[in-house]
C-alpha positions as CSV (number, residue, x, y, z in Angstrom):
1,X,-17.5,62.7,73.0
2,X,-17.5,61.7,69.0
3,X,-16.9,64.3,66.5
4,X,-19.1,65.8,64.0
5,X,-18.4,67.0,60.8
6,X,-17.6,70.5,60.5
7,X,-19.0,71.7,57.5
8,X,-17.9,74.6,55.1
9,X,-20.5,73.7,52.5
10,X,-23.1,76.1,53.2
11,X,-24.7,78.1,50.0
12,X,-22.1,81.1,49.1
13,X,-19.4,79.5,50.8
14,X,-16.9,76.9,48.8
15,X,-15.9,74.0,50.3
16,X,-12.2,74.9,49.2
17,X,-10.4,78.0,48.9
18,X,-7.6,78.1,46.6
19,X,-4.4,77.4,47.9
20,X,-3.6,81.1,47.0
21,X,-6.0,82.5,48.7
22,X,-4.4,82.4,51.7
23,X,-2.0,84.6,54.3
24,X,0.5,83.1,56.7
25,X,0.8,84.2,60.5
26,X,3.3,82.8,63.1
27,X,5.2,83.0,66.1
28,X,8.8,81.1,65.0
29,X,7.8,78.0,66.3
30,X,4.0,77.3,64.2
31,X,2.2,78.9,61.4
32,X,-1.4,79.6,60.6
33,X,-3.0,79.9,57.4
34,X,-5.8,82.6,57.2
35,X,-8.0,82.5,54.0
36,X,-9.3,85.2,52.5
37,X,-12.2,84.5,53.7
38,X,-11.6,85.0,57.1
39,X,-10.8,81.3,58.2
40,X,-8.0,79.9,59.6
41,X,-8.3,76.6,58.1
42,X,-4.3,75.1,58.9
43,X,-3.0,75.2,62.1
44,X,-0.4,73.1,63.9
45,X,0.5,73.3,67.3
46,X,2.8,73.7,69.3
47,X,5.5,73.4,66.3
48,X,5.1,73.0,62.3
49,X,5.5,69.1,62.6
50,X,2.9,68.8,65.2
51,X,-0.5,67.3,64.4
52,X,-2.9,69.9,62.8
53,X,-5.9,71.3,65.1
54,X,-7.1,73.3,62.0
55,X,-7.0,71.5,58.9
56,X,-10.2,72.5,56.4
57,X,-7.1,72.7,54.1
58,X,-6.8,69.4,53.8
59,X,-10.9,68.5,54.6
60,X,-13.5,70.7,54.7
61,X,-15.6,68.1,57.0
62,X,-13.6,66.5,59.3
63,X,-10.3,68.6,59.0
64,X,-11.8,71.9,61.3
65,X,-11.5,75.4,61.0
66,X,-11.5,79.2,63.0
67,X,-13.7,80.9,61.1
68,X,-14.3,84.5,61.9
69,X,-15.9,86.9,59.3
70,X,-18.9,89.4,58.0
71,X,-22.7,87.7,58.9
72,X,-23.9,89.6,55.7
73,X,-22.6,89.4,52.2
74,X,-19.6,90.9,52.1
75,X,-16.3,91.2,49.7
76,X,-13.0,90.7,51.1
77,X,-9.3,92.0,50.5
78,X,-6.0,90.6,52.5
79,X,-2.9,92.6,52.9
80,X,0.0,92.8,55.1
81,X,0.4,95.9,57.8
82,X,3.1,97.4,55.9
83,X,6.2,95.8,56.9
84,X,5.3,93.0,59.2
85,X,4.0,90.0,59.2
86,X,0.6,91.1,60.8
87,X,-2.1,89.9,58.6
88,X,-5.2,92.5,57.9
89,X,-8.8,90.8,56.3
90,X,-11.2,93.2,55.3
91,X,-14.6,93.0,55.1
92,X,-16.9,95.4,52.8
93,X,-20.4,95.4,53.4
94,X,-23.9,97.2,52.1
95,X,-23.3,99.1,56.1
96,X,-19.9,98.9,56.7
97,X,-16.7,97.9,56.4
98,X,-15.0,95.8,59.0
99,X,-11.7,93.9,59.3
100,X,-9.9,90.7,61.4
101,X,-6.3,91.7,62.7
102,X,-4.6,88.0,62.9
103,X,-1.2,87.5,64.4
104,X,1.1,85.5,67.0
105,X,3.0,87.8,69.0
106,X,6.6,86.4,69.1
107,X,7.6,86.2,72.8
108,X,11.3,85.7,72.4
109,X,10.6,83.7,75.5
110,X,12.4,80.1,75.0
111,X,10.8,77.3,74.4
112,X,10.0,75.4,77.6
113,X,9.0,78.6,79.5
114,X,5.1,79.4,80.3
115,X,4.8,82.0,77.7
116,X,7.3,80.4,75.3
117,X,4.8,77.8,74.8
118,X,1.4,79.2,75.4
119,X,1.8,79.9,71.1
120,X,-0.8,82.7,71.4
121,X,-2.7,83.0,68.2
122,X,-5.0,86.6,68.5
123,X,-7.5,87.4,66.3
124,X,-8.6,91.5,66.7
125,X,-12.2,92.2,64.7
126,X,-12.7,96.2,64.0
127,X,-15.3,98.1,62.7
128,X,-14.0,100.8,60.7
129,X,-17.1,102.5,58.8
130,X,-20.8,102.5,59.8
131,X,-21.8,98.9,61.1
132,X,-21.2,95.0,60.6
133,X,-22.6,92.2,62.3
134,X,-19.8,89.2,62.9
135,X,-20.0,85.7,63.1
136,X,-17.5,83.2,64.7
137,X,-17.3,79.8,64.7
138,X,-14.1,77.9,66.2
139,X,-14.2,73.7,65.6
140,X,-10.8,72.3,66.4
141,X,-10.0,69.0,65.5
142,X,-7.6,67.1,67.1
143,X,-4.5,65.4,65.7
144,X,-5.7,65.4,61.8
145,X,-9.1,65.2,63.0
146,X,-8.6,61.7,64.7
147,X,-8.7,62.4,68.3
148,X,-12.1,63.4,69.9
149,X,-12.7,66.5,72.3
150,X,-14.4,68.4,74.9
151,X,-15.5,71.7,75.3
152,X,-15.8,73.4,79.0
153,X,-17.0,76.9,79.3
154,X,-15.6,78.4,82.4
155,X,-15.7,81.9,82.9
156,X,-16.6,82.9,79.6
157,X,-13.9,80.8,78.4
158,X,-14.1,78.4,76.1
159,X,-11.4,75.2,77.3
160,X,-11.0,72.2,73.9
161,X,-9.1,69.6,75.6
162,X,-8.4,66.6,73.8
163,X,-5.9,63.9,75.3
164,X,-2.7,65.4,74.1
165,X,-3.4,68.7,73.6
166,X,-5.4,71.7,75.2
167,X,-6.7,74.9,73.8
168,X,-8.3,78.2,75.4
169,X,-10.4,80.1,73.6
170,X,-10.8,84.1,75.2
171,X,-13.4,86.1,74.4
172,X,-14.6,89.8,74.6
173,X,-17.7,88.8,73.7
174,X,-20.2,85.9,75.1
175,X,-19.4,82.1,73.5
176,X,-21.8,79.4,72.9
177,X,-20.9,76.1,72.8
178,X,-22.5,72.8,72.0
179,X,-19.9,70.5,73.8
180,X,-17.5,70.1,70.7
181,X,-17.8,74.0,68.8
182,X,-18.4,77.1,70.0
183,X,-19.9,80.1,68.3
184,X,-20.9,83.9,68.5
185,X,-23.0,86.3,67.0
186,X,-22.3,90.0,67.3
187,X,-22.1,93.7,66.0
188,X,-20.3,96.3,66.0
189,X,-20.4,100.2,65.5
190,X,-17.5,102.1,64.0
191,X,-14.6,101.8,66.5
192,X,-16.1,99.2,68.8
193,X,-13.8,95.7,68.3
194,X,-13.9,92.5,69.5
195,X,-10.7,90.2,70.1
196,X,-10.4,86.5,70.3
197,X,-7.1,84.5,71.8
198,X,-6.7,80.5,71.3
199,X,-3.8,79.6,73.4
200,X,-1.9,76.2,74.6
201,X,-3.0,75.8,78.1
202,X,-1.4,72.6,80.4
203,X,1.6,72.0,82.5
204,X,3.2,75.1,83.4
205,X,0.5,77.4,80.8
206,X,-2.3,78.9,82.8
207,X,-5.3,80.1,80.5
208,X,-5.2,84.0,80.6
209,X,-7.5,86.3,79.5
210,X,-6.8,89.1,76.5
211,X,-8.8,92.3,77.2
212,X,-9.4,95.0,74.8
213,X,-5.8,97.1,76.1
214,X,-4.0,93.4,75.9
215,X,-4.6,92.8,72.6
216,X,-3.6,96.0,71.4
217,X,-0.6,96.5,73.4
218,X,0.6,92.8,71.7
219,X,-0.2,94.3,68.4
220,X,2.2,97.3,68.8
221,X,4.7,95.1,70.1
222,X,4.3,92.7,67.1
223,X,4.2,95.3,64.6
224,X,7.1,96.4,66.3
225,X,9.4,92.8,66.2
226,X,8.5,92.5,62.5
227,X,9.6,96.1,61.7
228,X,12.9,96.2,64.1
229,X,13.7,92.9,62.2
230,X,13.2,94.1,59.0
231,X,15.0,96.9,59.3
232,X,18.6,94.7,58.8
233,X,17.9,94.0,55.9
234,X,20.4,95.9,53.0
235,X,18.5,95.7,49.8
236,X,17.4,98.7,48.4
237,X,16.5,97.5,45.0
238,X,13.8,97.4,42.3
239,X,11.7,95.0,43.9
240,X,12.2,96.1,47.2
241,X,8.7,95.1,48.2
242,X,8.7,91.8,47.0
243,X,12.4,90.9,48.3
244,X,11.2,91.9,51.7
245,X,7.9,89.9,51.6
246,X,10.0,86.8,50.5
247,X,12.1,87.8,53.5
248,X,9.6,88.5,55.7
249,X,8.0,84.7,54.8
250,X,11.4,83.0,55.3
251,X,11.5,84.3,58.6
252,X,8.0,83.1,59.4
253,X,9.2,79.4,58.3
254,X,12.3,79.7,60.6
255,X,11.9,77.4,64.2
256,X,13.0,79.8,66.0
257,X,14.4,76.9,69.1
258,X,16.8,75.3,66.7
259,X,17.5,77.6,63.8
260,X,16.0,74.9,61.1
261,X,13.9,76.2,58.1
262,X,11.3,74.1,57.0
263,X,10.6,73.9,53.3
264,X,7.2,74.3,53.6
265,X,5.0,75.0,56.9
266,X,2.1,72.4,55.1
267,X,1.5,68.8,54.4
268,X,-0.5,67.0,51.1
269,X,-1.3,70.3,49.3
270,X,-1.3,68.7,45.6
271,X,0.7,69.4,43.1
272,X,-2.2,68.3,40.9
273,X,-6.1,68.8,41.9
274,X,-6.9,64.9,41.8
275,X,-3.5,63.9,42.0
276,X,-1.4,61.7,44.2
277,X,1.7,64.2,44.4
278,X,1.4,65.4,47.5
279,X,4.3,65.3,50.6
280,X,4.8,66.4,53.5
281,X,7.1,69.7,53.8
282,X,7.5,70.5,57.4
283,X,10.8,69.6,57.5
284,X,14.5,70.9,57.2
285,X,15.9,69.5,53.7
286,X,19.7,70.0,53.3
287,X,19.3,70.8,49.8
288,X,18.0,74.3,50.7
289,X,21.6,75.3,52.5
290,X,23.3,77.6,50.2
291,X,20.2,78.7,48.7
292,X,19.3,79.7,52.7
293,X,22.8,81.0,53.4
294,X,23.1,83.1,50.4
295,X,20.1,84.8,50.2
296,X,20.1,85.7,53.6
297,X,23.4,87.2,53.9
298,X,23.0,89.0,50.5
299,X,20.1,90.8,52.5
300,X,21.9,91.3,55.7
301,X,20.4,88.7,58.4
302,X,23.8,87.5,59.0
303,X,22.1,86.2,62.2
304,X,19.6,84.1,60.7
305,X,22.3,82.8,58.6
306,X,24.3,81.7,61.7
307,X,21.1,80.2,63.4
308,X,21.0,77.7,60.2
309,X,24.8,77.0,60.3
310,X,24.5,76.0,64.0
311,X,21.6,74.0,63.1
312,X,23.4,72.6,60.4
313,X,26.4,71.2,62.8
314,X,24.7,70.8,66.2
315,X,21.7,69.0,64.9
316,X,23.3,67.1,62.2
317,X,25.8,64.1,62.8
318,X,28.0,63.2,59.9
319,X,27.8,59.4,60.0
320,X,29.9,57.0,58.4
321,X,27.7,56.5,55.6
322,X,24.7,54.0,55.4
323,X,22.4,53.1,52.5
324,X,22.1,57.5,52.5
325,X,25.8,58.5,52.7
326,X,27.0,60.2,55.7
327,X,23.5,62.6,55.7
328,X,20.2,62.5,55.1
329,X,18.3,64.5,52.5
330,X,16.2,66.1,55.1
331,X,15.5,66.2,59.3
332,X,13.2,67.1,61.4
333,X,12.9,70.8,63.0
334,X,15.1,69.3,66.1
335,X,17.2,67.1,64.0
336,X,15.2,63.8,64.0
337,X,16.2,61.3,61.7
338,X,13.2,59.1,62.2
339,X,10.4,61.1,59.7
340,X,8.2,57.6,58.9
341,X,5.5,58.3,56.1
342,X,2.1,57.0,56.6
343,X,-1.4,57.7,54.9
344,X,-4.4,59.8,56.7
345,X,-7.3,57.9,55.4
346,X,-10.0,60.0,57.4
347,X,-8.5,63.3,55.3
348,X,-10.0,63.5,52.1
349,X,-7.6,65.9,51.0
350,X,-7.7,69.4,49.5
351,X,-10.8,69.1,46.8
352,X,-10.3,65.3,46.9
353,X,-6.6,65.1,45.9
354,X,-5.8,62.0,48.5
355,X,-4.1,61.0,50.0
356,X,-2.9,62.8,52.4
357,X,0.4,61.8,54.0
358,X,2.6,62.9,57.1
359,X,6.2,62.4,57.2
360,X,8.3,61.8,54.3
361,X,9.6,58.3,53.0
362,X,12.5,60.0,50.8
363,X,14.5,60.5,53.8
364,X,16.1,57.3,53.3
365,X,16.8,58.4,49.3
366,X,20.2,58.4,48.2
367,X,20.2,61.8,46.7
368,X,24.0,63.2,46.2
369,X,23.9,66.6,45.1
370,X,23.1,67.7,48.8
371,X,26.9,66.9,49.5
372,X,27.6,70.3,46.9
373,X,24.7,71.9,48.8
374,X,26.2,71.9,52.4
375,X,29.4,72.3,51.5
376,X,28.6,75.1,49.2
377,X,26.8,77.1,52.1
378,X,29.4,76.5,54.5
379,X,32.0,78.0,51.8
380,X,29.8,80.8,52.0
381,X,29.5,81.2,55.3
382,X,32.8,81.1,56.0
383,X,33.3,83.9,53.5
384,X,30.9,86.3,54.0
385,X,30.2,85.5,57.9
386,X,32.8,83.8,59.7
387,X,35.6,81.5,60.4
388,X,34.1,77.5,60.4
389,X,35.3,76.4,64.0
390,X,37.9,73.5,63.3
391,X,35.9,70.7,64.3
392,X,33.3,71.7,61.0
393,X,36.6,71.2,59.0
394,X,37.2,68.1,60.2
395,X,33.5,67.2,59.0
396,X,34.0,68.7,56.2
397,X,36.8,66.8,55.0
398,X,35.2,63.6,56.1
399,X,32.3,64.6,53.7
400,X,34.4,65.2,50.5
401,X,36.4,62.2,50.9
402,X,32.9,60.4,51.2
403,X,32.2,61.8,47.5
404,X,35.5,61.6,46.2
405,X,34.7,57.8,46.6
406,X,30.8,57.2,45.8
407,X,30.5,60.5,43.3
408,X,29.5,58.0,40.5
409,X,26.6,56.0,42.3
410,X,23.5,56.4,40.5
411,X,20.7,57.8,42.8
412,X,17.5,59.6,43.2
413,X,18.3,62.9,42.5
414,X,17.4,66.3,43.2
415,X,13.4,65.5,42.3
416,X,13.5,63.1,44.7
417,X,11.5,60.7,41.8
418,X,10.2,57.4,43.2
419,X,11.3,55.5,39.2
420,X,14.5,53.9,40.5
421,X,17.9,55.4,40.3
422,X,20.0,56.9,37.1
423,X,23.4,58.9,37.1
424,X,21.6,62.1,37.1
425,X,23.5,65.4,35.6
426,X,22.4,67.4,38.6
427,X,23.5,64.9,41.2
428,X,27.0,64.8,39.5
429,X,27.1,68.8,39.4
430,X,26.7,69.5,42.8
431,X,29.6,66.3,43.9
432,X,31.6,68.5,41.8
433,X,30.5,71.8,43.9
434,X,31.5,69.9,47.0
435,X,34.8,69.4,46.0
436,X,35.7,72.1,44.1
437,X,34.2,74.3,47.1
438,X,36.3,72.4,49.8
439,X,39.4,72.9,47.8
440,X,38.5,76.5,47.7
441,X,38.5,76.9,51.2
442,X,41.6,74.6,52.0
443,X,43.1,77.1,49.8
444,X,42.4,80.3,51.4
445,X,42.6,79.2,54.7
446,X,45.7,77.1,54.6
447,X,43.5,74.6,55.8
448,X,45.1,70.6,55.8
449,X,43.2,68.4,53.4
450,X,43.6,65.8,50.9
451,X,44.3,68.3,47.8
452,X,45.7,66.2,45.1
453,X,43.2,63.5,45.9
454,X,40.8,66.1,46.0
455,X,41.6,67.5,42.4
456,X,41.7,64.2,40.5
457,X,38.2,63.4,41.8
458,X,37.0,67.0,41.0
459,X,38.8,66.8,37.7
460,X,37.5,63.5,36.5
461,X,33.5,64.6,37.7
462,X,34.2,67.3,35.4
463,X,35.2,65.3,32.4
464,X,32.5,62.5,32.7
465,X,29.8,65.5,32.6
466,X,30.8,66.7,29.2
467,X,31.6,63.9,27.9
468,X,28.6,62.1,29.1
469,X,26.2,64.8,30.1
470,X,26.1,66.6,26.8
471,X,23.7,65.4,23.9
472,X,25.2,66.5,20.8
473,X,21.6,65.6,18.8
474,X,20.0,67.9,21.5
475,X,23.0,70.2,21.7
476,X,22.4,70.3,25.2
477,X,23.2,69.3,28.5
478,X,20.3,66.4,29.7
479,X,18.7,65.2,32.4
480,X,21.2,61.7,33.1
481,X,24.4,60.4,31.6
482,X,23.8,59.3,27.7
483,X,20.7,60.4,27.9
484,X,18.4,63.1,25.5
485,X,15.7,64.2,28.2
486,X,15.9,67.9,29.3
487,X,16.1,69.2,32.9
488,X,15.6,72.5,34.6
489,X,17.9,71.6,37.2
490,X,20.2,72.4,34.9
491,X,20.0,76.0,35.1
492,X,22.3,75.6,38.0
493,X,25.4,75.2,35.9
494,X,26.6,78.3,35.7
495,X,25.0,79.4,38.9
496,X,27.5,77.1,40.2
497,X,30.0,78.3,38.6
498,X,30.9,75.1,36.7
499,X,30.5,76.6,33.2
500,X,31.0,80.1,31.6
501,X,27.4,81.8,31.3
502,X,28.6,82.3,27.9
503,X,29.6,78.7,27.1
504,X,28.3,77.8,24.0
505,X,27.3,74.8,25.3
506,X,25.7,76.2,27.8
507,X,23.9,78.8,25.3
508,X,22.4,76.0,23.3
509,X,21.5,74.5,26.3
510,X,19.5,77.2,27.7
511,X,18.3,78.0,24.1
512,X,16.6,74.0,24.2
513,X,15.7,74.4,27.9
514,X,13.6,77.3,26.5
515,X,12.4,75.8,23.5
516,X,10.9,72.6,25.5
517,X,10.2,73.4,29.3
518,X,9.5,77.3,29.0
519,X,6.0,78.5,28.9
520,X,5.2,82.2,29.5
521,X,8.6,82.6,31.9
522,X,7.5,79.6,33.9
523,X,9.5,76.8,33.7
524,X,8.9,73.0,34.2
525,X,11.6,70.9,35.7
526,X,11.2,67.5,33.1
527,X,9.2,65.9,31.0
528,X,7.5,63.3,33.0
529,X,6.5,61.4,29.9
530,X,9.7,61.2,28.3
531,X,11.4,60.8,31.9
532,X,8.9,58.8,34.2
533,X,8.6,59.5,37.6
534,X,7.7,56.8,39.4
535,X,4.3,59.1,40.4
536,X,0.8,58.9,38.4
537,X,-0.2,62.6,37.4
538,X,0.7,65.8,35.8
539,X,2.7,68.7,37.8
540,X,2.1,72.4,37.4
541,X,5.6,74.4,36.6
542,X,7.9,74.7,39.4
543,X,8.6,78.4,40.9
544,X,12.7,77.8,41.7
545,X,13.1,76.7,37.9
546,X,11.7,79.8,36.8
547,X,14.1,82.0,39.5
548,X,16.9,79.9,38.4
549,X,16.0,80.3,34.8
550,X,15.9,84.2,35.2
551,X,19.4,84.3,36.9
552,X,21.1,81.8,34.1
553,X,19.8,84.4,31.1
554,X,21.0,87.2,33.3
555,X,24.6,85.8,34.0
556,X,24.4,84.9,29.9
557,X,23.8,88.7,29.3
558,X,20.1,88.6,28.1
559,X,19.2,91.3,30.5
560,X,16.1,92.5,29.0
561,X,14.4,89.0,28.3
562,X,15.7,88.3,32.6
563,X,13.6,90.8,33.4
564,X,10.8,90.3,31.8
565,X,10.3,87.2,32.6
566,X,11.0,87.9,36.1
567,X,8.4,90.8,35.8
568,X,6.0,88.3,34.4
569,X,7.1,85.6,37.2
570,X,6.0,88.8,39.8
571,X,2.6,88.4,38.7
572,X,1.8,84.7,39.2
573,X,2.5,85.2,43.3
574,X,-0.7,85.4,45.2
575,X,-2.5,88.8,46.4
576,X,-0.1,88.9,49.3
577,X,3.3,87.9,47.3
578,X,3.5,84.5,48.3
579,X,4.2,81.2,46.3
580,X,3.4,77.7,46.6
581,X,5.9,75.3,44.7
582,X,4.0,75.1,41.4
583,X,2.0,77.2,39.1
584,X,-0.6,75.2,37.0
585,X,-1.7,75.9,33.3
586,X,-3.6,78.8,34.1
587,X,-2.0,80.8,36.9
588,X,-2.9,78.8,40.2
589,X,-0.6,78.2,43.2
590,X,-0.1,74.0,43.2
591,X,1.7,72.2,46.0
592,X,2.6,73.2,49.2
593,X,2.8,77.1,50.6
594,X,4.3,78.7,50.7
595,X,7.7,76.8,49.8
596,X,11.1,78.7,51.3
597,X,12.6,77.5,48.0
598,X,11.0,79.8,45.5
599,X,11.3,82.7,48.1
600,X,14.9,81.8,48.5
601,X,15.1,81.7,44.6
602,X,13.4,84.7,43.9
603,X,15.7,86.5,46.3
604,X,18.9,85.8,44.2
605,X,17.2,86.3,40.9
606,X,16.0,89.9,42.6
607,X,19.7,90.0,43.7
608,X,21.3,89.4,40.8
609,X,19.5,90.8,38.1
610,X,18.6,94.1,40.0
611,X,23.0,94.3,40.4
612,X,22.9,93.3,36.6
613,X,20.8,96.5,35.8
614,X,23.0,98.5,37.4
């Protein structure tokens, strides 16, 4: 059967939501975004990477949507059920007020297994005060909206089936369909409610039924996993709340079957209404390591830390170095290599911003500071969790001799830019971190390695980056060897523990990064005029700059300008406490959400500043 648009366009009702109007639900393995509105316009199944059935995101035509919300005029407010990751929408009305429950139980049932796959996505609609008539309408759309579908009704059930994937819609009250959507009108008096299930059905996954005393007994138990998880964690800080939401998200990001995080649970959200920047995030980049392993032991979820590790060395081979070195920049959720990036010309794209793209072309970038990045989180781990197995040593050392002989390639980067390679600062920071790191732990564990090989090259990185790296007309450290362009990456100097906080070097350089990429706390990582790119297009200011830059004027003393930019920082997350990657020029969320980077980022700054304070 052809499709037909589905359309979002009607009076009253945008085309797009902001990106920050938005909540995230999810069961470990997919994610859903629920607007504000009541819609679930991004959904994936059965895993992040997977093809979207949902994805009014990204097209507010063709893309499809789960919209569920108030028939009448009606405003709205989103929150959190305190301490989980159950998602409440409220609806106020002239005669009532109502609200959607949304949430994926998490089975704990393995991938593979009937209800380990069935993904369950449950949508509970309450009337809490006087009356409210509802109005559903679910329009899935197969594979980015490329694949057609049909719609069965069987037993008051509604079955999509599409030819790779199948859904079943449940219902407590009676669906219509029209062969491709289906739809419902109803009311409800205060404390009647109305529940709605969309499951994976095929194979071994039978289509079952969620009654009233179903749905609420998978609430409690969701409500319950969320809370029991929670409860691990061991900060009891300032900004308790907001630590725990960041936690909370990071947890929703993690694929629960391997232990990967993925740096973003979307695809082609722009960094620029209009604009071409927009990648696809729904994979594991090795970049976000330490940052991972750090913040989550800090907090406690030493096993959450361990899940990553063991994704880290069962899913990831150490090669013998290609075009890439011995690792890519970034694998899939199961450790693919393969991540191919093609163009989705039947998207339009959120409010026009094509193209949209799936998969991610900068796998095969040579980018060297994720050398410092692993090895830095496996130092950690090591310290904080446990003993590295000897066989990670070995991989280890295979690793540093790799930099200790290619440290002073140009490359790519930590921005990833697509304007051909230079002999970035950052990129020769983080070689440094690797082997300074390794020698570290050879050190304290009497393990055997290379040392005085291992020194010169750590010795001579060290040497080349202030005699080179410094600009004594800028008095500051810059974005690539002889250069004068600033770069936020920077911050990471002394967060890496490769100059004093106090330097003053290092406090002219943070002075200039102020001066010239600071605006109202939030921080832009470069100058794409004075530094192109490679990419047409402005960027908004990037979230993880303005953590990092918090942390670096709290390890430099400057407590009570850390703080308040950190404060201000607090109030450009969304209504739920949730980030995107950027923040444009007058307080939106830009690029993909939300990112595990700036949760991860705003963790330490929390961390550290909150320790600071005493």
């Amino acid at each position: 059967m052809s499709e037909t648009p589905f359309r979002r366009d009607e009076p009253g009702n945008p085309r797009y939501l902001p990106i920050a109007e938005h909540g995230l639900i999810g069961d470990l393995q997919t994610v859903a975004l629920v607007g504000s509105n009541g819609t679930i316009d991004w959904y994936c199944c059965p895993s992040f990477d997977a093809p979207s059935v949902f994805a009014a995101i990204l097209d507010a035509e063709r893309g499809g949507a789960f919209e569920l919300a108030a028939a009448v005029p009606a405003r709205t407010k989103q929150f959190y059920f305190p301490d989980t990751n159950v998602l409440i929408t409220r609806f106020f009305t002239e005669d009532g007020v109502g609200e959607v429950q949304d949430f994926m139980p998490v089975t704990g049932e393995p991938a593979g297994s009937a209800e380990g796959d069935r993904h369950r996505l449950i949508r509970r609609v309450v009337c809490v005060r006087g009356a409210v008539p509802f109005r559903v309408r679910v329009a899935p759309r197969f594979n980015y909206g490329a694949d057609p579908h049909t719609v069965t009704m069987r037993n008051g059930r509604a079955l999509f089936e599409s030819p790779e994937l199948s859904l079943c819609l449940t219902s407590t009250v009676a669906l219509e369909s029209d062969g491709v959507d289906t739809r419902a009108d109803f009311k409800l008096a205060e404390g009647e409610s109305a529940v709605f299930a969309l499951d994976r059905v095929g194979d071994a996954v039978a289509p079952r039924g969620c009654a009233h005393t179903e749905a609420e007994h998978q609430f409690a138990a969701t409500v319950a996993y969320w809370r029991r998880w929670l409860h691990q964690s061991r900060y009891r800080g300032r900004w308790r709340e907001m630590v725990h939401r960041s936690a909370l998200t990071l947890k929703l990001l993690t694929y629960a079957p391997t232990g990967a995080i993925v740096a973003a649970p979307t695809t082609s959200l722009p960094e620029q209404i209009g604009g071409e920047r927009n990648w696809d995030y729904r994979y594991v980049w090795v970049r976000d390591a330490a940052f991972c392993v750090y913040a989550l032991l800090r907090l406690g979820f030493s096993g959450e830390a361990e899940a990553f590790m063991q994704f880290l060395t069962t899913h990831i081979s150490v090669g013998d170095g290609g075009a890439s070195g011995p690792l890519q920049i970034m694998y899939g959720i199961d450790g693919r290599t393969d991540l191919p990036e093609r163009e989705l010309p039947q998207l339009e794209g959120h409010q026009g911003s094509a193209p949209v793209r799936v998969g991610n072309a900068a796998a095969d970038q040579l980018q060297l500071d994720i050398y410092g990045a692993l090895i830095d989180s496996i130092y950690l781990y090591d310290k904080w969790a446990q003993p590295i197995p000897s066989d990670q040593w070995d991989d280890v050392c295979h690793l540093v001799d790799w930099v200790c002989d290619n440290w002073d390639q140009p490359d790519e980067g930590v921005w990833e830019t697509r304007g051909g390679r230079k002999n970035f600062l950052y990129s020769r920071l983080m070689c440094w971190v690797a082997i300074e790191r390794a020698i570290r732990l050879a050190n304290r564990r009497g393990l055997p390695a290379d040392l005085p090989r291992w020194r010169q090259s750590r010795d001579t990185i060290y040497r080349r980056i202030m005699d080179r790296g410094f600009s004594s007309a800028r008095r500051a450290f810059v974005q690539y060897e002889d250069g004068d362009v600033l770069d936020a990456s920077l911050l990471m100097m002394p967060l890496a523990k490769f100059i004093a906080p106090t330097d003053p070097k290092w406090l002219s350089t943070l002075d200039a990064l102020t001066e010239d990429l600071v605006s109202d706390s939030l921080v832009y990582r470069y100058d794409p005029q004075a530094s192109p790119d490679g990419v047409r297009g402005d960027e908004g200011t990037f979230s993880i700059c303005s953590f990092w830059y918090v942390e670096a004027m709290v390890r430099a003393g400057r407590l009570e300008e850390a703080r308040l930019a950190f404060e201000k920082m607090l109030t450009y997350a969304n209504h739920l406490g949730l980030y995107a990657e950027e923040i444009g020029r007058t307080g939106e969320q830009q690029g993909n959400f939300p990112q595990a980077f700036t949760h991860f980022s705003l963790i330490s700054a929390a961390f550290n500043l909150d320790r600071a304070l005493g």
